[in-house]
C-alpha positions in Angstrom: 17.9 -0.8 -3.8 21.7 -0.8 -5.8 23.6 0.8 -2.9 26.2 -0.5 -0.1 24.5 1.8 2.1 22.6 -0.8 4.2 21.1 1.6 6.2 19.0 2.7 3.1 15.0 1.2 2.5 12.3 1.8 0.1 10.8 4.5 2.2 13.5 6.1 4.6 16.7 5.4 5.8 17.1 3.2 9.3 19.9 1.2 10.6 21.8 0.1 13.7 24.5 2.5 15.6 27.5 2.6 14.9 27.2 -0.2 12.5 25.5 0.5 9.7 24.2 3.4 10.2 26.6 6.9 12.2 27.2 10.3 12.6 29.4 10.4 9.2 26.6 8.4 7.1 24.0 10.3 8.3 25.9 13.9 7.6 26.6 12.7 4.1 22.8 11.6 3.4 22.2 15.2 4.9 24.4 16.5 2.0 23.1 14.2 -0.4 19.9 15.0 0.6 20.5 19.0 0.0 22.2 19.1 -2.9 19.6 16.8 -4.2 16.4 18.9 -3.2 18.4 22.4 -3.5 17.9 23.2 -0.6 18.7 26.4 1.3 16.5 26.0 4.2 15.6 22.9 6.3 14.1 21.7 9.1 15.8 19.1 11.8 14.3 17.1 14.3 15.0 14.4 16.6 13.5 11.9 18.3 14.7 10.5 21.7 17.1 8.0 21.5 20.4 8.2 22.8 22.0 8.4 19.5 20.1 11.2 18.4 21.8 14.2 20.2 25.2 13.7 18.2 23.4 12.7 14.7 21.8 16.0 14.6 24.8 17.9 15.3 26.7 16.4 12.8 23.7 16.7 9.7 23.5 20.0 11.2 27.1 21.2 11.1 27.5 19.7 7.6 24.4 21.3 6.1 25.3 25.3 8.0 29.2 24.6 6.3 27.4 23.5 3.0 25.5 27.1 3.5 21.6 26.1 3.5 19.9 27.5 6.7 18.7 25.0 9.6 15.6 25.7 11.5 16.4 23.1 14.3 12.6 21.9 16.5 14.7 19.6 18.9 12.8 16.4 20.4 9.7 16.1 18.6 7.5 14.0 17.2 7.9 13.3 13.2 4.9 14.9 12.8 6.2 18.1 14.0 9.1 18.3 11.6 6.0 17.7 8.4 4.0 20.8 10.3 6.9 22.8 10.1 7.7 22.1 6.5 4.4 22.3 5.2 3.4 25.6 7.5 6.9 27.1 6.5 7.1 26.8 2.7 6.0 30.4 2.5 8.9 31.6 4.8 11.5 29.7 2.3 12.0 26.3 4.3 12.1 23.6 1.1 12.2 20.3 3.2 13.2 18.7 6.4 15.4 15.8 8.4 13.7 13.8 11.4 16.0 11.7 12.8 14.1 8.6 14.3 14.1 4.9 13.9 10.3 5.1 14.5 9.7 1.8 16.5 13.1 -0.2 16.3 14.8 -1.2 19.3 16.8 1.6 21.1 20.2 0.4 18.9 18.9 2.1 15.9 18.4 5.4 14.5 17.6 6.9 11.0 16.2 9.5 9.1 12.9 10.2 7.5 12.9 13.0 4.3 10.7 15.3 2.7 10.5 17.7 0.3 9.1 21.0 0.2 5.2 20.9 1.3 6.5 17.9 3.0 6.2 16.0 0.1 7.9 12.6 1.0 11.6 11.8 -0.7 11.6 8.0 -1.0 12.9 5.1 -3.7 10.1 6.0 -6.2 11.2 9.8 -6.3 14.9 10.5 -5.6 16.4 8.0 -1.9 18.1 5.7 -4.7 20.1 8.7 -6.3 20.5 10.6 -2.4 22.1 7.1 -1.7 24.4 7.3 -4.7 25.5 10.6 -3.9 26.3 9.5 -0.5 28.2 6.8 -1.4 30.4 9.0 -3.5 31.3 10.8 -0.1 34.7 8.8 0.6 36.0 10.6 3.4 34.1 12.2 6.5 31.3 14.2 5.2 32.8 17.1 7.2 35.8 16.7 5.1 33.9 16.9 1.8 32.4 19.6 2.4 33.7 22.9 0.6 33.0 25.7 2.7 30.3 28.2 1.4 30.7 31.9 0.9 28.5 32.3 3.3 27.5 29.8 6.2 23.9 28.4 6.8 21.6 30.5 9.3 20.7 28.3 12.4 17.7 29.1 14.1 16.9 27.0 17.2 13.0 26.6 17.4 11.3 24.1 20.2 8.2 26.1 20.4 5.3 23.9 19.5 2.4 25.9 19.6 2.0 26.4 16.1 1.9 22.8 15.7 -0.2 22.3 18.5 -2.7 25.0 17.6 -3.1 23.2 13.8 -4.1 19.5 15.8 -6.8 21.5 17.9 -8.4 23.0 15.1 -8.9 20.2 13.6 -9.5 18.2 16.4 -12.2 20.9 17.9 -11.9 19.8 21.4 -15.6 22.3 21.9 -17.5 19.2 20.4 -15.7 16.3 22.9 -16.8 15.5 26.3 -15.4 15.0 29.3 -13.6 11.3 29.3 -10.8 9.2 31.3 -7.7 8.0 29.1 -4.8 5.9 29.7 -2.0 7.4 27.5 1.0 5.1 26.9 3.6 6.6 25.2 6.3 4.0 25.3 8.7 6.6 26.7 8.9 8.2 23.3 8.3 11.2 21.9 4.5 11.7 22.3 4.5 12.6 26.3 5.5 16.3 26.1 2.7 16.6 23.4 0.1 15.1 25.7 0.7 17.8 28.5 0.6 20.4 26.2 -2.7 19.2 24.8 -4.2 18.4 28.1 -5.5 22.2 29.3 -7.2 22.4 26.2 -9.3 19.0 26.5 -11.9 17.7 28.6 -10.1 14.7 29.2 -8.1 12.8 32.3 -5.2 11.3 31.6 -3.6 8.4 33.0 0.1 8.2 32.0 2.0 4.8 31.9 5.3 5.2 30.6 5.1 8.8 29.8 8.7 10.2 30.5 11.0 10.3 26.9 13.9 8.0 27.5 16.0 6.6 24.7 16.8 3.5 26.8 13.6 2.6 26.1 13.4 0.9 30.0 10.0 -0.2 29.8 10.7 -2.5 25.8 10.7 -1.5 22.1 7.4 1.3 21.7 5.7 -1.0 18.9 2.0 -1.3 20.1 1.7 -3.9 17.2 3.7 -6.1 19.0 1.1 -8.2 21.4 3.1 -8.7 23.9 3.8 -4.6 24.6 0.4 -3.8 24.9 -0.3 -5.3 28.3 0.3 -2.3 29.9 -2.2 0.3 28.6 -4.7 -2.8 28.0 -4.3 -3.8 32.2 -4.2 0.2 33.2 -7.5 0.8 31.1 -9.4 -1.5 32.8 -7.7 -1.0 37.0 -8.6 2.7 36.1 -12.2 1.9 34.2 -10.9 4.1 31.3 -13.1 5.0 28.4 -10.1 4.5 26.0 -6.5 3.8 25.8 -3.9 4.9 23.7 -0.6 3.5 22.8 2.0 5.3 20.3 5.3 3.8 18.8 8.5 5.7 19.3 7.9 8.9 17.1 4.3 8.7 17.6 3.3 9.0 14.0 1.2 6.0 14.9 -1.2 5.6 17.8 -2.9 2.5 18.5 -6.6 2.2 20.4 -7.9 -0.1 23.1 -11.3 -0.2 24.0 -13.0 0.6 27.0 -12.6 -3.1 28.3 -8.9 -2.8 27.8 -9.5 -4.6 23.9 -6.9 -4.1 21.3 -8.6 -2.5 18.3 -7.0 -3.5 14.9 -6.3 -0.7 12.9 -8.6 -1.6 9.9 -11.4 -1.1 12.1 -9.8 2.4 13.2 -10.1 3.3 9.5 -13.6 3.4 9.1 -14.0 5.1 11.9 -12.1 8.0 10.8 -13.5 7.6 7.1 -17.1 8.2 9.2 -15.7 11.1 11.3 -14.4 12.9 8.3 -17.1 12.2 6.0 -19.6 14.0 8.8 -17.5 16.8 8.3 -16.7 16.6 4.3 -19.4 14.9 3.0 -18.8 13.7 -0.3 -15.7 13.6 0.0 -12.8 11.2 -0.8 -11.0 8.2 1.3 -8.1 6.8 0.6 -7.5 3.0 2.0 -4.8 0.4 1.3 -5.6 -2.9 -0.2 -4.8 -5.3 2.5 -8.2 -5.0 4.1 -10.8 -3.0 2.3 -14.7 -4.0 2.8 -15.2 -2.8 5.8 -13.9 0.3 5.2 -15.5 0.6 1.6 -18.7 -0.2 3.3 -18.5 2.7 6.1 -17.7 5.2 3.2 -20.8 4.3 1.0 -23.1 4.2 3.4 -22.0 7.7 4.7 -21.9 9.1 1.3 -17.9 8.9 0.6 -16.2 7.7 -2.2 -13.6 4.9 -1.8 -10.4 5.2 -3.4 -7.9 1.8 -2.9 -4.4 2.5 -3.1 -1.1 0.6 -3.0 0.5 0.2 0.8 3.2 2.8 2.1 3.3 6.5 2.8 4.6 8.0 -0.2 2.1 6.2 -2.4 -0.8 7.3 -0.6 0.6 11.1 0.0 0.6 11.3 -3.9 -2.7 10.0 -3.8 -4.3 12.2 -1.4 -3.2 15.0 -3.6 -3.8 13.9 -6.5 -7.6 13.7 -5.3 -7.8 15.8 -2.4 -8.6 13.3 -0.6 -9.8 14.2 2.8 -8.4 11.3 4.7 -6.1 8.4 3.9 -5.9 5.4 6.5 -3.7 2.3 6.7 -4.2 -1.0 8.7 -1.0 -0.3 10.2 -2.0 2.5 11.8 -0.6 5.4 9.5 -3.8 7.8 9.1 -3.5 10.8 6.4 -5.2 14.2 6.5 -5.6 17.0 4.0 -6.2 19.9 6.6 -2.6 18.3 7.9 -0.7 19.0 4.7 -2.0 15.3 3.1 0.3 14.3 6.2 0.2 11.4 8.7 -0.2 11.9 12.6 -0.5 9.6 15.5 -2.3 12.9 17.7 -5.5 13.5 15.1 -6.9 9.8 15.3 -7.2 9.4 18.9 -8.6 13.0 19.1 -10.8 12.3 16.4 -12.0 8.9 18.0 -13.0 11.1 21.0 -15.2 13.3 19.3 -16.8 10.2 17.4 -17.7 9.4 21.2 -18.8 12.0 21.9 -21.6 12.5 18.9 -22.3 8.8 18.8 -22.6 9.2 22.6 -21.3 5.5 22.9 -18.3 3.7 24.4 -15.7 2.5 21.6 -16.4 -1.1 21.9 -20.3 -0.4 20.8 -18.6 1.4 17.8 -16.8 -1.1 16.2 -18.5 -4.6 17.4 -21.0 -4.7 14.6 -18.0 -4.2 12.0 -16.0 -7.1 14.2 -19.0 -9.1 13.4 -19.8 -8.2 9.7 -16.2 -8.1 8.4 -13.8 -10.4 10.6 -10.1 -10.3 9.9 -7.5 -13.0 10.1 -4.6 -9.8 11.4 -1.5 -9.7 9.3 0.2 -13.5 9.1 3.7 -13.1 8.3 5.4 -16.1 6.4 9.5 -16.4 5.8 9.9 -17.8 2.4 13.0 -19.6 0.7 12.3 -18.8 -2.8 11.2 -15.6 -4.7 7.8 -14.0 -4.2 6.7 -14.1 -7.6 6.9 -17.9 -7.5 4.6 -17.8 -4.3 2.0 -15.5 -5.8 1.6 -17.4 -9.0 0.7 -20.3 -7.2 -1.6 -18.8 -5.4 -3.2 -16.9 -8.7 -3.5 -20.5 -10.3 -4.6 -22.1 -6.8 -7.4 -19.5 -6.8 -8.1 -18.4 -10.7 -12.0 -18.6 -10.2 -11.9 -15.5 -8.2 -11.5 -12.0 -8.8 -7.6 -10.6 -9.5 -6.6 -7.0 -8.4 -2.6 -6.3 -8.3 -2.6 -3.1 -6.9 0.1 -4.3 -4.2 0.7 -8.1 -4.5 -2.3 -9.7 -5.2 -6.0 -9.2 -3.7 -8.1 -12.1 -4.8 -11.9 -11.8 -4.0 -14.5 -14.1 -3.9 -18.1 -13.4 -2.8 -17.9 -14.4 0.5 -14.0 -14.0 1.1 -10.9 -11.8 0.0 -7.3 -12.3 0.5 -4.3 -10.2 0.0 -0.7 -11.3 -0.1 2.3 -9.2 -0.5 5.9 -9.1 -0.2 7.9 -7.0 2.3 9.8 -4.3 1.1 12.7 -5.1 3.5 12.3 -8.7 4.6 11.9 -12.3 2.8 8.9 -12.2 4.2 4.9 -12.4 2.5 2.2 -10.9 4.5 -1.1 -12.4 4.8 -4.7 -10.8 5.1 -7.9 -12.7 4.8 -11.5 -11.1 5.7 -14.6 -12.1 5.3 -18.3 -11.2 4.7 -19.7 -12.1 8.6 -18.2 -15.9 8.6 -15.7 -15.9 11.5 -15.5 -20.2 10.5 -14.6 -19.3 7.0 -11.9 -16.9 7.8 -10.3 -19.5 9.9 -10.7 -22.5 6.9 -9.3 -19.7 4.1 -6.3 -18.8 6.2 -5.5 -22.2 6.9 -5.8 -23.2 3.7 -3.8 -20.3 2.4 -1.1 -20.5 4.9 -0.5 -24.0 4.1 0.2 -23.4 0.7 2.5 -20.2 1.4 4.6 -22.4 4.0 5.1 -25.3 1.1 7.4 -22.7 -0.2 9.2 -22.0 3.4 
C-alpha cells in the first residue's frame, strides 16, 4: 500500500507502540477515518492491552473536538463494537473504531474500521485514501483539528446485554445440554463475556487464563500457534472435558479441541457450522475460502446447501455474504460469518453452535469430525519465505502442474482428481502459504506436499 504509514495493511491498521504505530497516528487515522466515512456518530472500543487506555482517549478527544458523537463500549471484544454498529444504525451511529492488535504480542496495538452496518473499511474500499489523509496530518492530530461549532456528544456505554442477548438467540441455549468446558481465553478479552454467558447455559466451565491482562503473562493469545495450546489441550483432558476452547486476543476467533484434548483444524470447524446452519436454513447459502474446500463443499451438498468459494480475508467475504445472503461464511483460519450477526464474524457463535451440534448429534466432537479427518486429510497451512516475487513462484508451479484443473480465485487452486493444492501470497509478508488435501489418501498428501514444497523452497 503507497503510504509511510507502516502501521497500515490490506485489511486494518496494526503496528508496534510507540514505534510505528501511537497515540498521534492513531488520532489522525481517527480523523481520517471520519472525515472519510462522514461520520457524526461512532462507536469506540478497546481491547486490553496496556496501550489501549491512552489510544482511545486520544481518537476519542480528537473525533468529540472534530464534533461527531462517540458512543464509547470500553473493553470489549471486536465483536461487540460490529453489534453496536450494526444494532445502532437506526439510532444514527454510521461506523465504529476497535482498537486491538487482535493476536500480536503485547507491544502492539491497532485499529480495526467499519462503516455503517458494520460494513468493513479496508484497502479495496477506502484504508489507502484514510492513510493519505493521515499522512497529510503534519503536526499532532490534536493540533489539526479546528474546533467544531459544536463539540461531539460522548456517551459512555459498557452494558453488554444487548450484545449478549443477540449471541443467545442465535445460539438457543434451550436445545444444548448440560456439558463440561475448558475455556482458555488467553487473558484477553473474551473472559468477561464467558461469565456473562454462563447463567444462561447448561454448561461448566473450567477457566485457564481467564482474567484480561495486557501483559499477556501467560504468552501471545494465538491458538494457531502449536506451542500455546498446551494448556487448554492438558486441562481438557486432567478435567475429562467434553470440549475446549481457545480464543486469540480480541476473541473474534475461537479455536476447538476435542474431547481427548485434540486440536481441531479450523477447516474441519467449517463444515460443521455449514451442517448446523443448513439444519436451520435449509437451502441456504455457504460461503468458504479457497484454501481448503472439499470437505466443506461435500458437507453442504449432502445437507442440501449450496457452496459458494470466495477469495480469503474478511472484507471479501462480508461483501459476499451480502451479496447472496449467505447464511454463514467460514474460514480455515478460524474467522466464521453469520447473517443473523449483521454478515459479521464472532469467536462466541461457533463454540455455541458446536455445542448444540452435540447436543442433536448426541455425540462427543471427535466422533463428529473423524470420518471427515479420514475422507479429506489436510497438509495445515506450510508457510515458505521466498527471495523472489510470487508471480515467478506460481508460474512455475502452473507449468509444473498444467494437467490439472486452474482456479485463481486467490493465488492459484490447482485440482486433480485425487488431490488439490492452493498457494498464495501473504498480504503482509514475503511469504507463500501452502494447502494440500486430499480425497482419503493420507500417503498422497504427504508425497504432494513434499513434492510441492521442494519446488516453492528452490526459490527461497
Amino acid at each position: 500500500m503507497p503510504t509511510s504509514l507502516r502501521c497500515i495493511t490490506p485489511y486494518d491498521v496494526r503496528g508496534q507502540v510507540p514505534a510505528t504505530f501511537n497515540e498521534d497516528i492513531a488520532a489522525r487515522i481517527a480523523l481520517a477515518f471520519a472525515g472519510h466515512n462522514r461520520s457524526k456518530h461512532l462507536v469506540l472500543g478497546r481491547d486490553v492491552r496496556l496501550s489501549s487506555p491512552a489510544l482511545a482517549e486520544a481518537v476519542c478527544s480528537a473525533l468529540l473536538a472534530r464534533g461527531c458523537a462517540v458512543t464509547d463500549i470500553g473493553l470489549c471484544g471486536t465483536e461487540e463494537m460490529y453489534h453496536a454498529v450494526f444494532s445502532g444504525a437506526e439510532q444514527g451511529i454510521d461506523g465504529g473504531i476497535m482498537l486491538t492488535a487482535s493476536h500480536n504480542p503485547a507491544s502492539y496495538n491497532g485499529m480495526k474500521l467499519v462503516g455503517r452496518g458494520a460494513h468493513p473499511i479496508s484497502s479495496s474500499n477506502g484504508l489507502e485514501e484514510i492513510a493519505r489523509l493521515a499522512e497529510q496530518m503534519q503536526l499532532s492530530a490534536t493540533d489539526q483539528v479546528i474546533p467544531a461549532a459544536q463539540p461531539g456528544r460522548y456517551h459512555l456505554r459498557p452494558d453488554k446485554a444487548a450484545y449478549l442477548e443477540s449471541i443467545l438467540k442465535i445460539a438457543a441455549p434451550e436445545r444444548m445440554q448440560p456439558l463440561k468446558l475448558v475455556v482458555n481465553s488467553g487473558n484477553g478479552c473474551a473472559g468477561p463475556v464467558i461469565d456473562l454467558l454462563e447463567p444462561h447455559l447448561p454448561f461448566t466451565f473450567i477457566r485457564l487464563q481467564h482474567e484480561p491482562d495486557g501483559r499477556f503473562p501467560n504468552g501471545v493469545p494465538n491458538p494457531l500457534l502449536p506451542d500455546r495450546r498446551a494448556a487448554t489441550a492438558e486441562a481438557v483432558i486432567a478435567h475429562q472435558a467434553d470440549m475446549g476452547i481457545a480464543w486469540d486476543g480480541d476473541f473474534d476467533r475461537c479455536f476447538l479441541f476435542d474431547e481427548q484434548g485434540h486440536f481441531i483444524e479450523g477447516y474441519y470447524i467449517v463444515g460443521l457450522l455449514a451442517e448446523a446452519m443448513l439444519s436451520l436454513h435449509p437451502g441456504a447459502v455457504i460461503l468458504h475460502d479457497p484454501r481448503l474446500i472439499w470437505n466443506t463443499q461435500d458437507i453442504v451438498h449432502q445437507a442440501g446447501g449450496r457452496p459458494i468459494m470466495v477469495r480469503t480475508g474478511h472484507s471479501f467475504i462480508k461483501e459476499a455474504m451480502r451479496r447472496h445472503n449467505a447464511v454463514y461464511g467460514g474460514e480455515m483460519s478460524a474467522h466464521h460469518y453469520f447473517r443473523d450477526f449483521g454478515f459479521c464474524d464472532s469467536g462466541m457463535l461457533p463454540w455455541l453452535l458446536t455445542c448444540r451440534l452435540l447436543a442433536k448429534k448426541n455425540q462427543p466432537l471427535s466422533a463428529l469430525v473423524e470420518d471427515r479427518l479420514r475422507a479429506y486429510p489436510v497438509s495445515g497451512e506450510i508457510n515458505t519465505s521466498i527471495k523472489t516475487t510470487s508471480t515467478t513462484v506460481l508460474d512455475a508451479l502452473k507449468n509444473r502442474y498444467a494437467g490439472g484443473e486452474l482456479d485463481e480465485t486467490d493465488g492459484i487452486s490447482i485440482s486433480y482428481p485425487m488431490y488439490r493444492f492452493n498457494v498464495r501470497p501473504s498480504n503482509t509478508e514475503p511469504l507463500l502459504r501452502l494447502n494440500v488435501e486430499t480425497r482419503g489418501d493420507s500417503r498422497l498428501l504427504r508425497d504432494i506436499t513434499e513434492e510441492l514444497l521442494a519446488i516453492i523452497r528452490s526459490f527461497a
